[in-house]
N, C-alpha and C positions, 0 to 999 in steps of 0.2 A: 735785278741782277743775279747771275749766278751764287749762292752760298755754298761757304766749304765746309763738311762734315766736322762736326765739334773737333773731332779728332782726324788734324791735316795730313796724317799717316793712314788711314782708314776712308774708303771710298761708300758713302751710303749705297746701303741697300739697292734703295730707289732710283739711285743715278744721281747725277744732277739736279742740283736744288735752285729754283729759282725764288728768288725772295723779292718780295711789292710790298714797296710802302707806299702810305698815303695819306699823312696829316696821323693821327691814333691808331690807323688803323693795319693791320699786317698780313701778308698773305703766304703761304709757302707752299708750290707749286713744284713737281716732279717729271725728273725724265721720264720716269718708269708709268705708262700708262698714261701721262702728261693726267696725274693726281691731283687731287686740291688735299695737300698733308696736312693745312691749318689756316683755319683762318681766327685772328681775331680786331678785335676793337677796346682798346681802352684795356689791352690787359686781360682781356676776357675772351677766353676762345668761344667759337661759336661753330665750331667742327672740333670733330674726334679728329685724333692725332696718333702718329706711332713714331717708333724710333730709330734713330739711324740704322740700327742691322737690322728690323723688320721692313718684307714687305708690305703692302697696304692688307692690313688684317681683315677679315669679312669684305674685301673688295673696297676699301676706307675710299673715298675722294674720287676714285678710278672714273674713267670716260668710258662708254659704251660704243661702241660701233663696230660695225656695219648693219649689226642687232642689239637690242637690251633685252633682259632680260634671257628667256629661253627658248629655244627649238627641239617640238619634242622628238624622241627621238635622233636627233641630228638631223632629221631629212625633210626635204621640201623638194617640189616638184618646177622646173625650170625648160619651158617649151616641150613637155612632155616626158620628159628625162627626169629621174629620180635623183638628187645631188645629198650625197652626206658627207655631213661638216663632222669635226673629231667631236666625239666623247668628252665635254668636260666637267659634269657632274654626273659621276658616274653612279651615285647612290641613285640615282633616279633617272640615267638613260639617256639625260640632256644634252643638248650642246647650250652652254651657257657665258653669258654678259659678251659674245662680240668675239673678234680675233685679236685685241689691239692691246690685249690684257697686260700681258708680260712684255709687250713692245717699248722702245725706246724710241721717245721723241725729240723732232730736234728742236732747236728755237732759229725762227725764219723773223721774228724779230720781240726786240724787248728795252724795257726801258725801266726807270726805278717804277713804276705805276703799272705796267704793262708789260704781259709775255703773250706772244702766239709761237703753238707748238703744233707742231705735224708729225706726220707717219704714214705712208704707204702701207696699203694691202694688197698684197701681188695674188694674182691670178691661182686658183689654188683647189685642189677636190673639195667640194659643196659650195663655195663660192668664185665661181671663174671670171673673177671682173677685176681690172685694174682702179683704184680709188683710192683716195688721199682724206684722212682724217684730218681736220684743220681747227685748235681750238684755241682761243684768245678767249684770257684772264687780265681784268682789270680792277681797281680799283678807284671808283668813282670820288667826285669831290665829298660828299657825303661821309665816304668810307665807305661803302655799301660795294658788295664785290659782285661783278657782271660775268658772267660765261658765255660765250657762243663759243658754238660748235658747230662746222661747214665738213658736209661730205662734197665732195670735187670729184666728177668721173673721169677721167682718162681713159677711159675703154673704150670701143667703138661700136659697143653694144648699152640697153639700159640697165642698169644695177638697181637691187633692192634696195634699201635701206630704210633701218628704224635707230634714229638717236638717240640716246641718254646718260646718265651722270648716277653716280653713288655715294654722295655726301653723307653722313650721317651728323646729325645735328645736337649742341649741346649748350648750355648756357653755364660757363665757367665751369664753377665746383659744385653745383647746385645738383644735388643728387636727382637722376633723372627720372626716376621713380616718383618724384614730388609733382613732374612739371605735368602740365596739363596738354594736350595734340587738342588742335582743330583742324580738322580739315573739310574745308566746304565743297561738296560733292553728292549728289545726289544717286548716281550710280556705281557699283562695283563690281568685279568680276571672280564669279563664284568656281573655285577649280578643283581638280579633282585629287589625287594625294601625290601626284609627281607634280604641282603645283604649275598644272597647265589649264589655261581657261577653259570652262566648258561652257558659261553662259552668264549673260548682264541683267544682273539683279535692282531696280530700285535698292537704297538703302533704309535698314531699319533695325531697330534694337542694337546690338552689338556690333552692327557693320556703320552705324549711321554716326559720324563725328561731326558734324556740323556744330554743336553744343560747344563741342569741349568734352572729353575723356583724359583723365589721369592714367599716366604710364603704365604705374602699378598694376593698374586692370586692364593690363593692354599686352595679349599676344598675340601676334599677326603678321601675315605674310601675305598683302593682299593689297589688289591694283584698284584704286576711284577713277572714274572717267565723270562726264557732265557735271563740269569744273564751274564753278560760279567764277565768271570776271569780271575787271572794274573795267572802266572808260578805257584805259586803254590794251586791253585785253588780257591782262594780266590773272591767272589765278594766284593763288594764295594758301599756303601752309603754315601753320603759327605753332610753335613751343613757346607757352608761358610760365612762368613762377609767380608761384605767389609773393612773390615782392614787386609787381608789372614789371618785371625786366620780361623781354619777348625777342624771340629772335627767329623773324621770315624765310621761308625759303620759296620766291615767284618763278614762274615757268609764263614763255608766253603763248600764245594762240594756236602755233604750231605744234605744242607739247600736250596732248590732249589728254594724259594719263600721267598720274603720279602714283609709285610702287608705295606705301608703307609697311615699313618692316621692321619691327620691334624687336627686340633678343636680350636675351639674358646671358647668351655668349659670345661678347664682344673683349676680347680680350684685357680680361679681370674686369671691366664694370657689370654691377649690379645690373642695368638695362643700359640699352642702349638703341637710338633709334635712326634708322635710313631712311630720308626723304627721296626717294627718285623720279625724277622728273623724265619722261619718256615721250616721243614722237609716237611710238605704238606699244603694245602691251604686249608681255609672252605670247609667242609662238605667232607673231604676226606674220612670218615667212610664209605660214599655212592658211592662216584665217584670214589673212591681208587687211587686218582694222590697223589701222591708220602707217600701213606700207607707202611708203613713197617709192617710185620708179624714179630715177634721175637719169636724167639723157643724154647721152654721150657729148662730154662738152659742157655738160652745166652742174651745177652745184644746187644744197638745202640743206639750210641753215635754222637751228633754232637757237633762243636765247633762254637763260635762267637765270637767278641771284641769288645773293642773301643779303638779307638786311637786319639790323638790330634797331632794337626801343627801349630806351629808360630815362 
């Protein structure tokens, strides 16, 4: 159900807050960008957070679309025609994480357990397609929280599109410096310093987290693809502490690319770490690895979560 800002006199940053519970577990979900502001279980968060007059810092929680990631230069080429999208990381020439950044979503339905939120992208220079961003948040019997995310075309032509999400992930107060990343992946994508791919590397040495790497020795800005998954196609990224508390963040079969992005400028923590779960990788609008065409009239949808262990 909708939350009102600590302060009933002061309208969040964010917009509208939706708030999901479910047995221990709590969710808090945002107009602005239809965000994941916080989740936790048992009192224990399991996403970064921010506060009612910021907005989502480092891109906190935010949904991706129509693109994730970046388009270098802004431009990509559409039936022979050059199209450019605006400038939005302009230290480095991009267009970056989507159009839907600073958008206001609405809720088309919700419940205490459950929100689905939308947002139109109208016809527009570098992307001339009508399409509807559709994403539902829930919170399973478990507690374990679900995301899908549906692009819907309403154009009369096919649209691009690559999904993804910007969670950054955290296990209470446990300094994240201590916790160890795994991430099972055998390939990555080696790029050049505007941090746009230039070619798919086996991993090894410093790129290769399959083990386990602690935070501490861990800076990077860099996409795995050939994702190990279980039976039901699920891959898998794990923050643990040394106390086994762990807390997952799955993508499914659709999401062929998870972004990891370490920082030590995440508003005032020491480290902090974004798991992004991606349909295709930077600059897929040019390279077309794992671009989807949707077809006037239909939809593609993927799913993600997060789960906690202790």
């Amino acid at each position: 159900m909708p939350e009102s800002s600590s302060s009933p006199a002061v309208r969040c940053a964010s917009g509208t807050q939706y708030r999901l519970e479910r047995g221990h577990a709590v969710a808090v979900v945002t107009e602005l960008a239809a965000a994941l502001r916080s989740y936790s279980v048992d009192g224990v968060l399991l996403t970064e957070t921010f506060g009612d007059h910021q907005i989502p810092p480092g891109a906190s929680g935010i949904t991706l679309a129509p693109w994730a990631n970046r388009v270098e230069d802004g431009k990509w080429t559409l039936n022979g025609a050059t199209q450019q999208l605006d400038i939005t990381e302009v230290s480095r020439n991009n267009a970056s994480h989507g159009l839907l950044r600073n958008a206001a979503y609405s809720s088309v339905e919700q419940s205490g357990e459950r929100v689905v939120l939308e947002a139109t992208v109208f016809p527009q220079h570098g992307y001339p397609f009508l399409v509807r961003h559709r994403v539902a948040y829930e919170l399973e019997e478990s507690g374990a929280l679900r995301v899908t995310q549906t692009l819907l075309n309403d154009d009369d032509a096919a649209a691009p599109v690559v999904l993804g999400a910007h969670p950054y992930l955290r296990l209470g107060e446990l300094s994240a410096e201590d916790l160890t990343l795994t991430v099972r992946a055998d390939r990555w994508l080696e790029t050049d310093e505007r941090l746009i791919p230039r070619a798919e590397r086996p991993v090894s040495g410093g790129t290769d987290l399959r083990a386990g790497v602690v935070l501490a020795e861990l800076d990077t800005d860099t996409a795995y693809t050939g994702l190990e998954r279980d039976e039901q196609g699920r891959a898998r990224t794990t923050l643990s502490g040394a106390d086994g508390r762990s807390v997952t963040l799955w993508q499914d079969d659709r999401c062929g690319y998870v972004h990891i992005y370490a920082t030590g400028g995440f508003d005032g923590r020491a480290k902090a770490l974004a798991v992004e779960p991606m349909t295709g990788p930077a600059n897929a609008f040019n390279s077309g690895d794992g671009l989807q065409w949707v077809q006037p009239g239909a939809e593609f949808s993927m799913s993600w979560g997060i789960e906690a262990s202790w």
